[in-house]
C-alpha positions as CSV (number, residue, x, y, z in Angstrom):
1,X,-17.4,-21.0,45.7
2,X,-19.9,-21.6,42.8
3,X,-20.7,-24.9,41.9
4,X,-22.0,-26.3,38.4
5,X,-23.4,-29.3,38.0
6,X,-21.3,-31.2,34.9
7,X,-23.7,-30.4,32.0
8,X,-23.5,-26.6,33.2
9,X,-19.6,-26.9,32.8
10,X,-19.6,-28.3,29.6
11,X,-22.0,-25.3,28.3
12,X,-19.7,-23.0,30.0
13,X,-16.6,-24.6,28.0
14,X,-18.3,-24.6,24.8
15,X,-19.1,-20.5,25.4
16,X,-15.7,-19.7,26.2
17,X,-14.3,-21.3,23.4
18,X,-16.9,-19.8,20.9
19,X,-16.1,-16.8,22.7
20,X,-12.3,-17.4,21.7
21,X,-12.8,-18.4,18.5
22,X,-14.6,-14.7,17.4
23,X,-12.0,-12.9,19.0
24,X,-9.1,-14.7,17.5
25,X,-11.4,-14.8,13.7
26,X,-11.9,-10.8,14.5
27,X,-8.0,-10.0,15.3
28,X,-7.1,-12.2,11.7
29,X,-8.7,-10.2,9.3
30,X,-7.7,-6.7,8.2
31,X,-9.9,-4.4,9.4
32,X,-12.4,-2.3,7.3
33,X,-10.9,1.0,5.9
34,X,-12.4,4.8,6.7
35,X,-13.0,4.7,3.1
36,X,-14.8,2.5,0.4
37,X,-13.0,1.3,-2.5
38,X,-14.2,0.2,-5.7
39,X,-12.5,-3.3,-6.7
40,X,-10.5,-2.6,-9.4
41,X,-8.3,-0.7,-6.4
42,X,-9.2,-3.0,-3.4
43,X,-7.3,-6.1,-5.0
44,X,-4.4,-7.1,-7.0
45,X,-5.0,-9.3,-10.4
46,X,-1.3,-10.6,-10.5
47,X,0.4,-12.4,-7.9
48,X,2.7,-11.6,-5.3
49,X,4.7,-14.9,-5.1
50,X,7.5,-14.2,-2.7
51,X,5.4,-11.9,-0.5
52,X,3.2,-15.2,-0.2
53,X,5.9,-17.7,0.0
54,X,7.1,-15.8,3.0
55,X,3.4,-15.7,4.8
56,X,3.0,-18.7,4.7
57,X,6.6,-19.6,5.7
58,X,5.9,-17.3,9.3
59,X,8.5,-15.7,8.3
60,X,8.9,-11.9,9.3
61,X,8.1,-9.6,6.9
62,X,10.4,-6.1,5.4
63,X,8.5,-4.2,3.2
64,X,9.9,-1.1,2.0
65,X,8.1,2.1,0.9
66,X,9.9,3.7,-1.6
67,X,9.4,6.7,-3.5
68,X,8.7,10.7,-3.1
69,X,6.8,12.9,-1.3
70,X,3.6,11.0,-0.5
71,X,5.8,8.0,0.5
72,X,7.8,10.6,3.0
73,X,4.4,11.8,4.1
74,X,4.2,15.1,3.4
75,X,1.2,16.9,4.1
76,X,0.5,14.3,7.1
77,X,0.5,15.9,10.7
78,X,2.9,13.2,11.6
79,X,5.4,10.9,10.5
80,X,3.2,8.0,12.1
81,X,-0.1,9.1,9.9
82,X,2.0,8.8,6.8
83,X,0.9,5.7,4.4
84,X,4.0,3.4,5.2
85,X,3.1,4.0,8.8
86,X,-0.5,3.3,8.6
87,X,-0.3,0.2,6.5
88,X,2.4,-1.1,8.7
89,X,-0.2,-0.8,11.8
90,X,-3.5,-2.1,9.6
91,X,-1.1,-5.3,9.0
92,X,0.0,-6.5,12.3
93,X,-3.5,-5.5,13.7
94,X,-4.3,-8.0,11.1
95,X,-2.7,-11.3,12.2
96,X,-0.7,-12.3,14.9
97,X,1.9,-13.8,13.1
98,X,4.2,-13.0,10.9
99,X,4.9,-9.2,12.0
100,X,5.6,-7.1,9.2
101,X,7.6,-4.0,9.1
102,X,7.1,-1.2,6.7
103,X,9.9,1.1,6.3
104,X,10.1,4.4,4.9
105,X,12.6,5.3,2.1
106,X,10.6,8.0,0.4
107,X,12.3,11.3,-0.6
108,X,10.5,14.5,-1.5
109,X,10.6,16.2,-4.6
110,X,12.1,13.3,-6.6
111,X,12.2,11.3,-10.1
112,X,12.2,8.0,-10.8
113,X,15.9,8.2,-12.3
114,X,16.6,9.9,-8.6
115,X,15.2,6.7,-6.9
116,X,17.1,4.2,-9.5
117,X,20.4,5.8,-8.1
118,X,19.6,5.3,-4.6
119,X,18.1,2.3,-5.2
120,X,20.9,-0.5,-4.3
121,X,21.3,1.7,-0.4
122,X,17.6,2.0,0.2
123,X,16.6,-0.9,-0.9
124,X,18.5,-4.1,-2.3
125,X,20.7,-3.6,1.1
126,X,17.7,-4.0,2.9
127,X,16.6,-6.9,1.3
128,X,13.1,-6.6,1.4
129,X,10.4,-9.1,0.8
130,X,7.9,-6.6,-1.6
131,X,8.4,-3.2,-2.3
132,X,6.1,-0.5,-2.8
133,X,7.3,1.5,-5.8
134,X,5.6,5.6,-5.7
135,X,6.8,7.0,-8.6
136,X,5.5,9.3,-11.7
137,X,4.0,12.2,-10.1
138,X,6.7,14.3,-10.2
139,X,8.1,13.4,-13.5
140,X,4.7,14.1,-15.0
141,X,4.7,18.0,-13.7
142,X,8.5,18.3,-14.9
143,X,7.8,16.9,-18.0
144,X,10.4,14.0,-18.6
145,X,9.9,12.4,-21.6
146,X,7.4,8.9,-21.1
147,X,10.1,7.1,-23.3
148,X,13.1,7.6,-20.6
149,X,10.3,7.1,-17.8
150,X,9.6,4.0,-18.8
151,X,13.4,2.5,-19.4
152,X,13.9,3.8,-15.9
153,X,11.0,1.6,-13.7
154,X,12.3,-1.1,-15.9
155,X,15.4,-1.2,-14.8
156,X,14.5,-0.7,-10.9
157,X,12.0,-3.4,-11.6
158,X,14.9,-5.8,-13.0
159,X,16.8,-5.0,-10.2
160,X,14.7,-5.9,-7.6
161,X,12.9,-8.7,-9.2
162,X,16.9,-10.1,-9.7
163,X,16.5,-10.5,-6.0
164,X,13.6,-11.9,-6.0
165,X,11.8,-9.2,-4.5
166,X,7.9,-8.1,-5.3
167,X,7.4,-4.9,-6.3
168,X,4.3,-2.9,-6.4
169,X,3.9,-0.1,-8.4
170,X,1.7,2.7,-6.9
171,X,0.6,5.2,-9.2
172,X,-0.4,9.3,-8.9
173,X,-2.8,11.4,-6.7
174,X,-5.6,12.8,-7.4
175,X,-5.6,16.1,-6.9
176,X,-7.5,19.6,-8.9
177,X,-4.2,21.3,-10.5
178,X,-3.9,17.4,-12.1
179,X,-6.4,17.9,-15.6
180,X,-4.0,21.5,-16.2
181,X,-0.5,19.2,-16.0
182,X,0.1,18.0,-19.5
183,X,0.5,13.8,-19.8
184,X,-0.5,13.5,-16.4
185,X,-2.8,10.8,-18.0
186,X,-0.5,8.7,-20.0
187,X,2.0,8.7,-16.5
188,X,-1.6,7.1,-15.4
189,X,-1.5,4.9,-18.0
190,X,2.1,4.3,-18.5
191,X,2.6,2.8,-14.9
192,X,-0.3,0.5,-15.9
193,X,1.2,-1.0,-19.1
194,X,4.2,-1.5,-17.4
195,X,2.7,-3.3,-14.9
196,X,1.2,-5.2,-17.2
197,X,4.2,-6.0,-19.4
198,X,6.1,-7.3,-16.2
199,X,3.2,-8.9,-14.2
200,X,3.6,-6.2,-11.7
201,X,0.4,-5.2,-9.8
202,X,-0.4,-1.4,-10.1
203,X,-2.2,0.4,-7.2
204,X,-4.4,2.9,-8.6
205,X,-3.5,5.3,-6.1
206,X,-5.6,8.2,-8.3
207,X,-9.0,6.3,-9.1
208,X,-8.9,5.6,-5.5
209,X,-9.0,9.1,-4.5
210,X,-11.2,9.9,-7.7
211,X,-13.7,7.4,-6.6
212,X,-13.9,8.8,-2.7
213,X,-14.4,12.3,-4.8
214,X,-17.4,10.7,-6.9
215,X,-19.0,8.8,-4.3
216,X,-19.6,11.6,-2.2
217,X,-17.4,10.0,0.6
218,X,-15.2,13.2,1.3
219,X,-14.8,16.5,-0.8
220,X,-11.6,17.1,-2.5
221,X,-10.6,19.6,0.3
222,X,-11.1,16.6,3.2
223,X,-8.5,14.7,1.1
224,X,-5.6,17.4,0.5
225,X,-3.3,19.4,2.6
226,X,-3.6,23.0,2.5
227,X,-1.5,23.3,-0.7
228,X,-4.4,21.0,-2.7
229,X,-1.6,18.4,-3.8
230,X,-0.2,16.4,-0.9
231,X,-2.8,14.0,0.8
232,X,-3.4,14.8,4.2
233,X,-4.0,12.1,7.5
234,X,-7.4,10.9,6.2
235,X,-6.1,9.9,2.7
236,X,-3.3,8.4,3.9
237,X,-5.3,6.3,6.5
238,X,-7.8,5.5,3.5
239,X,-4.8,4.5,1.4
240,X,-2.4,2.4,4.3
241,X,-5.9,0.7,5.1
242,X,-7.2,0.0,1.5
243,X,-3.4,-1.0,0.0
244,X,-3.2,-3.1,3.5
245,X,-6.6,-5.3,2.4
246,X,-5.4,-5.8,-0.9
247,X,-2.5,-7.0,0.3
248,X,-4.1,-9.4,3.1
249,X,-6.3,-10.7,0.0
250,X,-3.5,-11.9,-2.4
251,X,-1.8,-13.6,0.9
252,X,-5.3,-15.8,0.9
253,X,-5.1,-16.8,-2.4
């Protein structure tokens, strides 16, 4: 057996708790996306009150992705590399407690007044702390009007916010066949004045991708499927991981 004289095992004490202290400070923060994001996407001007009354609480957390193909995860090689999945892991890498579950109630090929009818069954029944609203894409291509658009994420957003539930609104990808789709731009900045109006945050889902594009992070073809609309693994990755920080930052506020 070893023995150290006192002094030594108070050094040795000290180290092991320094020691402790990293790893525990290392395993509490989110951990840094495969992508860089510029700020105006990497955090969230309004509040998420309920979201942060539950953190802080340690209570578990339910939040439910809902919305349309890139919510499903099509284009991803898995159902565990689509978003929901991905920001589910990013947050309980994040901090030990509470555990948060992400579930997936996205439906291909859908508008928003398809989610507003399924919206009591896959979501107020499974009361959720914060939602994650995808929704515009598609309406956009099939060119509903922005009028009827609009009344309709108003209503899921009175809905849920009756029951006290956050919502985020996430908005379009980026993709090539986007500047050819006629008031794919005012979708853009539609889901942003509405988000505004109600004091929901907006994740800007398309200058996200934009910016990776810009910065010379990945090419356009590195963030698409094969069919150059759905994201593939790495966006979603980039976008679980990004979405997850922004969220882990309005928890610290």
């Amino acid at each position: 057996m070893v023995h150290l004289r006192r002094g030594a095992c108070r050094e040795l004490a000290a180290l092991i708790l320094l020691i402790a202290f990293v790893s525990y400070s290392a395993t509490a923060a989110i951990a840094a996306p495969s992508c860089v994001a510029p700020q105006s996407v990497a955090s969230f001007v309004q509040p998420i009150p309920s979201l942060s009354k539950a953190f802080k609480a340690n209570n578990p957390i339910r939040i439910v992705a809902f919305g349309s193909s890139s919510t499903e995860g099509r284009g991803a090689s898995s159902r565990d590399k689509a978003y929901p999945a991905r920001l589910q892991a990013v947050l309980n890498a994040g901090f030990e407690e509470p555990r948060f579950e992400v579930v997936n109630r996205g439906r291909s090929g859908e508008l928003a007044t398809h989610m507003l009818a399924r919206i009591e069954r896959d979501v107020l029944q499974l009361d959720p702390v914060l939602v994650i609203w995808q929704t515009g894409v598609n309406d956009a291509i099939r060119k509903v009007d922005p009028t009827a658009f609009r009344d309709t994420v108003e209503a899921g957003l009175a809905l849920m916010r009756q029951r006290g539930i956050d919502v985020i609104l996430l908005d379009q990808q980026f993709f090539p066949g986007s500047v050819k789709v006629a008031g794919y731009q005012t979708y853009l900045e539609l889901l942003r004045e509405i988000g505004a109006a109600h004091g929901v945050p907006v994740f800007r889902r398309y200058e996200l991708m934009k910016h990776l594009v810009d910065s010379e992070q990945f090419s356009i073809d590195e963030l698409l499927a094969s069919d150059r609309f759905h994201m593939n693994d790495v966006t979603y990755d980039c976008l679980g991981s990004v979405l997850a920080g922004a969220i882990s930052a309005s928890l610290e506020d």
